[in-house]
C-alpha positions as CSV (number, residue, x, y, z in Angstrom):
1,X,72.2,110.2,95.6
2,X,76.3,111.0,95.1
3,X,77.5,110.6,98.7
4,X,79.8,114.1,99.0
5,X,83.9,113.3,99.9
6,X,86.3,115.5,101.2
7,X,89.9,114.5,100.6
8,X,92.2,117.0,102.9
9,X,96.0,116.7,102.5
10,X,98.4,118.9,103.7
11,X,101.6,118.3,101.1
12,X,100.6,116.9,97.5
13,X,104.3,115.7,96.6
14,X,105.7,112.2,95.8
15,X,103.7,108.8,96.5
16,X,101.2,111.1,98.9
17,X,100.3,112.9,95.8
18,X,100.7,109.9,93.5
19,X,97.7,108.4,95.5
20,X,95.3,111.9,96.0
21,X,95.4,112.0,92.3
22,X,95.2,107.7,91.9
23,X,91.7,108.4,94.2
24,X,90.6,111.3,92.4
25,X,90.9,110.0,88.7
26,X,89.3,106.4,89.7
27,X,86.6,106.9,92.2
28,X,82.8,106.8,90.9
29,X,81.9,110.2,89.9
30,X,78.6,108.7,89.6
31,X,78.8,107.3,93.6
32,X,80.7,110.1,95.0
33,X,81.0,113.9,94.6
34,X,84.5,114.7,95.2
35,X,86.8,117.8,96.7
36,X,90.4,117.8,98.2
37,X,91.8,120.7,100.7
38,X,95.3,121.4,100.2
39,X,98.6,123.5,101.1
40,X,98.8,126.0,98.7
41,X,102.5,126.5,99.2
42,X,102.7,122.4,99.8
43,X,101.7,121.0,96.1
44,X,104.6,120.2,93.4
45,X,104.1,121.2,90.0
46,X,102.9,118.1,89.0
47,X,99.5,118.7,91.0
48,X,99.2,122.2,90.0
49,X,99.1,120.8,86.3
50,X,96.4,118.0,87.5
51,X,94.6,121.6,88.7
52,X,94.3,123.2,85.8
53,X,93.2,120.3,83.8
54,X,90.5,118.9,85.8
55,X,88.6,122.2,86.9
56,X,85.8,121.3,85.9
57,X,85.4,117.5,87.7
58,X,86.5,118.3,90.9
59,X,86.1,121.1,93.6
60,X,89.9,122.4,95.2
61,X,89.8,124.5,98.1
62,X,93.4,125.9,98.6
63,X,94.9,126.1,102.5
64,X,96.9,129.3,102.4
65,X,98.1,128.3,106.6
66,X,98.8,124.7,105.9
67,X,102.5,124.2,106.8
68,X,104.9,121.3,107.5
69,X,105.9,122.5,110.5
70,X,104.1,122.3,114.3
71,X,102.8,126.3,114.5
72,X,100.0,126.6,117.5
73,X,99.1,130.0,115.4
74,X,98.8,128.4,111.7
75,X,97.3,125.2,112.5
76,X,94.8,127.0,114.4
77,X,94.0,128.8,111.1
78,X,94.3,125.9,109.2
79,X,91.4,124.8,111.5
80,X,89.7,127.4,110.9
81,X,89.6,127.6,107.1
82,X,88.9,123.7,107.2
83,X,85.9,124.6,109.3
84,X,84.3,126.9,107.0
85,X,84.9,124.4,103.8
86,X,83.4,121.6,106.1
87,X,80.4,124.3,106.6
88,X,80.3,125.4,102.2
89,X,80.9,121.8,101.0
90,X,78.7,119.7,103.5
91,X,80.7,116.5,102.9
92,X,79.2,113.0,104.1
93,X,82.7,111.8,104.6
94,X,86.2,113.8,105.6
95,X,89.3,111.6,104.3
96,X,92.4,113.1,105.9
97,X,95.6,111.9,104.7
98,X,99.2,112.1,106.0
99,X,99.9,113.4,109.6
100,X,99.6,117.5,109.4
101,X,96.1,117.2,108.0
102,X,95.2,114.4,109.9
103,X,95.8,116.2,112.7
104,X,94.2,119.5,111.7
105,X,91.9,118.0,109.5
106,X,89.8,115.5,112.0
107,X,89.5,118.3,113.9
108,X,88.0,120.4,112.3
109,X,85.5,117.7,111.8
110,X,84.9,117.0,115.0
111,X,84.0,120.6,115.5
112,X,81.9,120.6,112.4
113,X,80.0,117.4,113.5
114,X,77.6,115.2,111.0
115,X,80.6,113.3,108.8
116,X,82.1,110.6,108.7
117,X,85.9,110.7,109.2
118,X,88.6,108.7,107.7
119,X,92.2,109.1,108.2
120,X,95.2,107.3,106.1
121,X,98.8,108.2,108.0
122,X,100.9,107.4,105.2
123,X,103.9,106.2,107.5
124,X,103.4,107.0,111.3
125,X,105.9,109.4,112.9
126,X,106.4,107.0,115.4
127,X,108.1,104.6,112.4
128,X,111.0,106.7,111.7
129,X,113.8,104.9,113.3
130,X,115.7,108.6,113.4
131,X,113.5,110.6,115.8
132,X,113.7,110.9,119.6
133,X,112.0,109.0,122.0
134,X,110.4,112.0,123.7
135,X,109.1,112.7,120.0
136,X,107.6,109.4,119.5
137,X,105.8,109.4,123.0
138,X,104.7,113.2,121.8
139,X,103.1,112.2,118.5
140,X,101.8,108.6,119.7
141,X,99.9,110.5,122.6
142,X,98.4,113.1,119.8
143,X,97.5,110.4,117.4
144,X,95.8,108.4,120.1
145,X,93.3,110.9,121.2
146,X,92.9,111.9,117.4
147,X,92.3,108.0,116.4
148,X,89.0,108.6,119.2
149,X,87.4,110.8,117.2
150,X,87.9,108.8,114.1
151,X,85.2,106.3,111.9
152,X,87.7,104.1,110.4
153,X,91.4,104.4,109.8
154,X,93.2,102.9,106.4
155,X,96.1,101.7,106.5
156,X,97.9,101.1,103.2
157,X,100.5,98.7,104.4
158,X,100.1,95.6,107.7
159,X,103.6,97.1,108.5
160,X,101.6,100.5,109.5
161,X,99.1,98.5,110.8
162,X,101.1,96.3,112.9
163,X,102.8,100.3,114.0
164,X,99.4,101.2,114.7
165,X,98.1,98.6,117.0
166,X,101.8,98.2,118.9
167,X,100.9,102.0,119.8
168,X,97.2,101.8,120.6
169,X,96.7,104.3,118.0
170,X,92.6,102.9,116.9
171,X,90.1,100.5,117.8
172,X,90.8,97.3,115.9
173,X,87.0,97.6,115.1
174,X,87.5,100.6,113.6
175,X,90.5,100.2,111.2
176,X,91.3,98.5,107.7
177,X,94.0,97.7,105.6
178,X,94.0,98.9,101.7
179,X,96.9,98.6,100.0
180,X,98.0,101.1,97.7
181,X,97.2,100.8,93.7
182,X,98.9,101.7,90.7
183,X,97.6,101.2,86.7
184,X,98.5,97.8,84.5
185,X,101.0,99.4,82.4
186,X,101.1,95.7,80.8
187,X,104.8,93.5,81.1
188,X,106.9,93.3,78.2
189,X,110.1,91.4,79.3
190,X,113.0,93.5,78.4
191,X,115.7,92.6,76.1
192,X,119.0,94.8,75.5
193,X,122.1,94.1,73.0
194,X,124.3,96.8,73.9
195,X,125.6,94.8,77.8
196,X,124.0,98.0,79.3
197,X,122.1,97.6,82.7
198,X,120.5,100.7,84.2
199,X,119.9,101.1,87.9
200,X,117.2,103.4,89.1
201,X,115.3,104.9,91.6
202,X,112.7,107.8,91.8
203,X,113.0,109.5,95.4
204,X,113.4,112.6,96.6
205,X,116.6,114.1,98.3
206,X,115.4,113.0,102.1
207,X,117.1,111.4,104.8
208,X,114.4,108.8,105.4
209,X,115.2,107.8,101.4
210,X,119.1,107.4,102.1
211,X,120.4,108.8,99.2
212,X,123.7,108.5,100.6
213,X,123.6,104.6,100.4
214,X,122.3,104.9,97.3
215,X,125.6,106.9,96.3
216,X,128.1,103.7,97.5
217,X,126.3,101.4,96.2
218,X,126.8,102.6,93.0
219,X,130.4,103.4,93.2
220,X,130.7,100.2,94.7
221,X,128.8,98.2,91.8
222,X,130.2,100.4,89.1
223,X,134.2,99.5,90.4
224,X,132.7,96.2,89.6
225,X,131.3,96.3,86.6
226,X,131.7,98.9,84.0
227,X,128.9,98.2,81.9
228,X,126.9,99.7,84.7
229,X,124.5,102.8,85.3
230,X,122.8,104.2,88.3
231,X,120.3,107.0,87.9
232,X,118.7,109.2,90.5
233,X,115.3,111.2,89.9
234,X,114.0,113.0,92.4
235,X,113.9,116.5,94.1
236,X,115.0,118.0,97.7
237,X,117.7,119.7,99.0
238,X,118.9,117.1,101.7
239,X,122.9,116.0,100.8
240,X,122.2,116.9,97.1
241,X,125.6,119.7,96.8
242,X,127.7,116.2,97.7
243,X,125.5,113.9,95.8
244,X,125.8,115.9,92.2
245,X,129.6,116.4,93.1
246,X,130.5,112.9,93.1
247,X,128.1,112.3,89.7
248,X,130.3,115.1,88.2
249,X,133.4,112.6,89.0
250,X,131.4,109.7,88.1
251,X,129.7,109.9,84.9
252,X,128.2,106.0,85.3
253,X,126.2,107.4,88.2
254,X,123.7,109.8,86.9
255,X,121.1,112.5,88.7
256,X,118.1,112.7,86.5
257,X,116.3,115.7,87.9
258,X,112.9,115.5,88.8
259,X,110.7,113.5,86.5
260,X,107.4,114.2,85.6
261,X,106.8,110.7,83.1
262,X,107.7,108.2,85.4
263,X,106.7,105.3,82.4
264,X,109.4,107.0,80.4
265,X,111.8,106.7,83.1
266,X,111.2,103.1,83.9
267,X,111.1,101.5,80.7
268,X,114.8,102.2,80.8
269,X,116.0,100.9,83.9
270,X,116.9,97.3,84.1
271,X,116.8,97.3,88.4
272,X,114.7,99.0,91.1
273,X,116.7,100.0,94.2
274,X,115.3,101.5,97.0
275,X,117.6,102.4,100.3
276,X,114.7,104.2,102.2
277,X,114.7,104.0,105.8
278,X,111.2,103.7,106.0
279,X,108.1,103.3,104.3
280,X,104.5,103.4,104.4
281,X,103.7,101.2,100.7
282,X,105.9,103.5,98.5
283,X,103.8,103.3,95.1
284,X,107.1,104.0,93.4
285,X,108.3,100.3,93.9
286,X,104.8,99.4,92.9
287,X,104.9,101.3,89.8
288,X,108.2,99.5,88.9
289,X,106.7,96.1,89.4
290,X,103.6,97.3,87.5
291,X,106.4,96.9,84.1
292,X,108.1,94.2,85.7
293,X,111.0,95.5,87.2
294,X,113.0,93.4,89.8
295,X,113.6,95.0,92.8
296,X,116.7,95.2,95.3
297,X,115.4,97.2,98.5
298,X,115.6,97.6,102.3
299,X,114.0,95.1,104.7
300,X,111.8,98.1,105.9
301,X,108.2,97.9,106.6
302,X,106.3,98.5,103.3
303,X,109.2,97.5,101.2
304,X,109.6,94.1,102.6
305,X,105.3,93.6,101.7
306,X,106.1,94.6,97.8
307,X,109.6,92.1,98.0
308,X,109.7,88.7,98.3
309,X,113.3,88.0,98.7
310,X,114.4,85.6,95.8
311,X,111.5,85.7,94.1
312,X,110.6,89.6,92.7
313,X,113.9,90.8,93.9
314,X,116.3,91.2,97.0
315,X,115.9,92.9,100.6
316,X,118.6,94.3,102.8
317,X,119.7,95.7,105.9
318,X,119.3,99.3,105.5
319,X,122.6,100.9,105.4
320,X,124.2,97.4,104.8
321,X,126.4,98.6,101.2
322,X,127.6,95.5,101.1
323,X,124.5,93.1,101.0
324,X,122.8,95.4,98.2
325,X,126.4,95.3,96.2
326,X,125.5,91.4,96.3
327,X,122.4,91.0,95.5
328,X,122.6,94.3,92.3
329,X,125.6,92.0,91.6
330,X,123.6,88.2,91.4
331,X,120.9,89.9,89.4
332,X,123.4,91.1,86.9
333,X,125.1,88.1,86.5
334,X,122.3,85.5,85.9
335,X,120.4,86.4,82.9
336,X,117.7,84.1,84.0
337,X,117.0,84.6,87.6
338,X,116.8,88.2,86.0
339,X,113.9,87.1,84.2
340,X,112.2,85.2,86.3
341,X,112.5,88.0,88.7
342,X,110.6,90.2,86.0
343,X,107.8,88.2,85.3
344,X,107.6,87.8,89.0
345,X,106.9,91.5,89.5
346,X,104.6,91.5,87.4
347,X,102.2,88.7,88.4
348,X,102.8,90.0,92.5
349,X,101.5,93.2,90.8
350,X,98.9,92.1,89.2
351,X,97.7,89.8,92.7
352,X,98.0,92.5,94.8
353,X,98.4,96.1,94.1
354,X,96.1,96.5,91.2
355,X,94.0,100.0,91.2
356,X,90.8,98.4,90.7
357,X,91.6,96.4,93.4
358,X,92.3,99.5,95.9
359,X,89.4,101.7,94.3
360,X,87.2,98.8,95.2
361,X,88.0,98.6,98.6
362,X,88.0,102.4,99.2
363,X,84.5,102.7,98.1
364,X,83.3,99.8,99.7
365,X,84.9,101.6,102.8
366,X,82.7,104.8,102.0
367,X,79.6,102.8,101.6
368,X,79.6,101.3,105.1
């Protein structure tokens, strides 16, 4: 008999989204009957087209009073309309993901009684190295007394592990790692004629992605070599006015817009750079690895368990303009290491962050 799984997640944008849909498309359909609760004013369009063409194979209940902010009186309601799903769908197992929904979502549950209740944070709070310390004791107190009430929490990184257990967050007992998983797009070791090399990223306009770094870097690599490009893909508002300003005065540095075929975009780039401030196990650093992209990014947690420095790419400091310039610089320069850096990737890839690999564990997770 189909065990019955609800997925609830607040916002369905970026890697969060990237991994709802990664779940949905590769779980059993002949172990699991599946539905996901979501923001209706949280989802980007590229969820609202994964909608409309799976009707049919999944159930989607839409949460008109999920929002990203804390609101005593729409959280309440989001409770509420959790509630009565719990009650219409009769789920063995709730699977709440990212904080908001984690938050709303287990209780609910815990209300509802009968399932079994997972919860993946996605990055704690309490691991962004920009909020206050009252905020962090506020949010580690909350997801304390939430991580009671929880079956088993997954983390997809041991950096948010590691977070976890330093704040007392779960039972060690009660708590697993799974790393994220992305599909074998299959490595083909890129060759170009033209001297071109393309930088890339694919992040939105945050401050925990640092797009400002990202900006001097390139100016800085591009003084130095000329046969460089950066490119930027992503949406948000955050510092985007100055960041399009200076690619109007710099046509090597390039803003992409947001892109819905990430493959398409990759092939293309020579480099993955990410200057993120943080991370839970961002999948787009695994999807570049997945085509055997080498990879220069910040020693943060989640990065620095994708990048082995000197072998698949480079870490840095975050913030350190410098110590990226480098090692964007060393990769450039040494056609070799280059490769062996891509091949590298891929076989990291292929070792650790392979879907079947994370679909395996997840419903090995379910059965218990």
């Amino acid at each position: 008999m189909k065990k019955r799984v609800l997925l609830i997640c607040e916002a369905l944008s970026g890697g969060v989204r990237k991994h709802i849909v990664t779940v949905l498309q590769h779980l059993s359909r002949e172990k699991f009957d599946i539905a996901i609760a979501y923001g209706e004013g949280r989802a980007d369009s590229v969820f609202w087209e994964f909608i409309k063409e799976n009707k049919e194979k999944f159930t989607f209940y839409a949460i008109s009073s999920f929002v990203r902010e804390v609101s005593i009186i729409e959280d309440i309601k989001a409770i509420l309309q959790l509630k009565k799903i719990i009650k219409e769908f009769q789920p063995e197992i709730i699977h709440c993901h990212s904080s908001k929904a984690g938050g709303t979502g287990r209780i609910a549950a815990l209300l509802s009684g009968q399932s079994k209740v997972f919860y993946t944070p996605h990055g704690y709070i309490m691991q962004y190295p920009y909020i206050s310390r009252n905020k962090r004791r506020l949010y580690g107190l909350i997801e304390r007394n939430l991580g009671r009430i929880t079956d088993c929490t997954i983390n997809v990184s041991k950096g948010e592990y590691e977070a976890g257990r330093r704040y007392n967050l779960f039972r060690y007992q009660k708590s697993t790692i799974i790393y994220n998983g992305a599909e074998d797009k299959g490595f083909v070791k890129q060759v170009k004629n033209n001297g071109r090399i393309i930088v890339g990223t694919l992040a939105r306009f945050d401050q925990s992605k640092d797009p400002l770094s990202f900006l001097e870097i390139a100016k800085a690599v591009v003084r130095l070599n000329p046969n460089v490009e950066f490119w930027y893909a992503g949406s948000g508002d955050y510092c985007k006015e100055e960041f399009l300003k200076v690619t109007e005065e710099n046509p090597k540095i390039k803003y992409r817009g947001f892109i819905s075929s990430i493959d398409d975009y990759l092939k293309d780039v020579d480099i993955y750079l990410s200057t993120s401030l943080h991370e839970a196990l961002p999948y787009s650093v695994i999807e570049a690895m997945a085509v055997g992209k080498p990879v220069v990014a910040t020693d943060v947690e989640g990065n620095n368990e994708l990048v082995v420095h000197g072998y698949n790419g480079y870490l840095f400091c975050p913030g350190n303009i410098e110590e990226a310039v480098f090692y964007i610089m060393k990769l450039m320069e040494d056609e070799q290491g280059m490769g062996k850096c891509q091949l590298n990737s891929y076989m990291l890839f292929k070792e650790r962050f392979h879907i079947q690999t994370m679909i395996q564990r997840l419903e090995e997770a379910y059965g218990q």
